[in-house]
C-alpha positions, 0 to 999 in steps of 0.5 A, spaced: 692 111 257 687 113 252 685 108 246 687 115 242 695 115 245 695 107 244 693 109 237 698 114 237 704 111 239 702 104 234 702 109 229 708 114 229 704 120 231 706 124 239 700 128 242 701 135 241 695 138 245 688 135 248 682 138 246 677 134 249 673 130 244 679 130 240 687 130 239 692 134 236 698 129 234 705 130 230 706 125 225 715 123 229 717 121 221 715 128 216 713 131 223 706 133 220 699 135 224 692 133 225 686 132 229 684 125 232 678 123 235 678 120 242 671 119 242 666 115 238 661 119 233 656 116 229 654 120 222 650 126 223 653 128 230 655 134 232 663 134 234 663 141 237 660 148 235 665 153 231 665 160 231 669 165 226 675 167 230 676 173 225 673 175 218 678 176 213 676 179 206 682 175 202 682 166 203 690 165 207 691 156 207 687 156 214 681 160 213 674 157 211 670 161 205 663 163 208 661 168 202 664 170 196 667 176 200 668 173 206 674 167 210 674 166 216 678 163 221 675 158 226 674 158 233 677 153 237 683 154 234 685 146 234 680 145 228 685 148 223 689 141 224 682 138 220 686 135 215 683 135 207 681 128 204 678 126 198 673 121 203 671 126 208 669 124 214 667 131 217 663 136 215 664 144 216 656 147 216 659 154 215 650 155 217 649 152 223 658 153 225 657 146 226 663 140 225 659 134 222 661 127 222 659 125 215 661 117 217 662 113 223 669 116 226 672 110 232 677 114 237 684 115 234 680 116 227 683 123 224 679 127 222 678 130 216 674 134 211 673 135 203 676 142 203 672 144 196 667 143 200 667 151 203 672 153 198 670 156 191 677 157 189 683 156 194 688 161 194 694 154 196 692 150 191 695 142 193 697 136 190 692 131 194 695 125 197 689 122 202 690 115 198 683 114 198 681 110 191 677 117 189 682 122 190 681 128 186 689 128 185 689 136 184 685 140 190 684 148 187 676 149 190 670 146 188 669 152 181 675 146 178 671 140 180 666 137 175 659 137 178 658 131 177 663 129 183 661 135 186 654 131 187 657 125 192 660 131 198 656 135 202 657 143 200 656 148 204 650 152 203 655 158 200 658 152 195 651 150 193 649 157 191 656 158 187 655 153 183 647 155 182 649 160 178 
């Protein structure tokens, strides 16, 4: 048994599907999805390659903005379980199609990402819930978010050049 399906167990969660450096798990209680890793990441480590599945000229709640013109959806598929946190802890490079780890990851950790950090205005706008002692509250895309919180996440190249303008 991996330290992730310990984890897993401990905590209310089944595993769903593995995907190499990480799992997808169901949460047993409100039956919710996310992506865990099963291996340990230091900052700045590449957690794996992605590459548009499709391109979309409209934003649906999956895709990844990389224009103002242009959503993608991502490839692998399982990256979609990459759940939003006001205190990320990966980071999409829609320039390079890298997953970043932003801070130390551990196995078991969820993985998650700043949406507003690829998304200018989101099409699904949601009440955040990440617990985190700097939670935004309202997740709507970065164009709603003051630049002077913006200036503590990392953006995209595609989000810095939007708020350059």
């Amino acid at each position: 048994m991996t330290v992730a399906a310990t984890t897993a167990i401990q905590t209310g969660y089944r595993i769903i599907s593995n995907h190499g450096f990480a799992e997808i798990m169901q949460h047993e209680t409100n039956g919710e999805k996310s992506l865990h890793s099963i291996t340990s990441f230091k900052a700045g480590d590449v957690l794996c390659n992605f590459s548009a599945g499709k391109t979309l000229s409209q934003p649906t709640y999956l895709t990844v903005q990389v224009t103002e013109t242009e959503h993608i959806t991502l490839n692998p598929v399982f990256l979609q379980y990459i759940n939003h946190s006001c205190a990320p802890n990966v980071f999409f490079d829609t320039y390079s199609f890298e997953l970043i780890a932003l801070k130390t990851i551990e196995p078991g950790d969820e993985l998650t990402f700043f949406y507003p950090s690829t998304e200018w205005n989101m099409v699904q706008p949601f009440a955040c819930t990440c617990g985190s002692k700097d939670c935004l509250q309202t997740i709507s895309g970065a164009v709603y978010i003051d630049r002077q919180i913006l200036t503590k996440y990392k953006l995209t190249r595609f989000i810095q050049s939007m708020l350059n303008q």
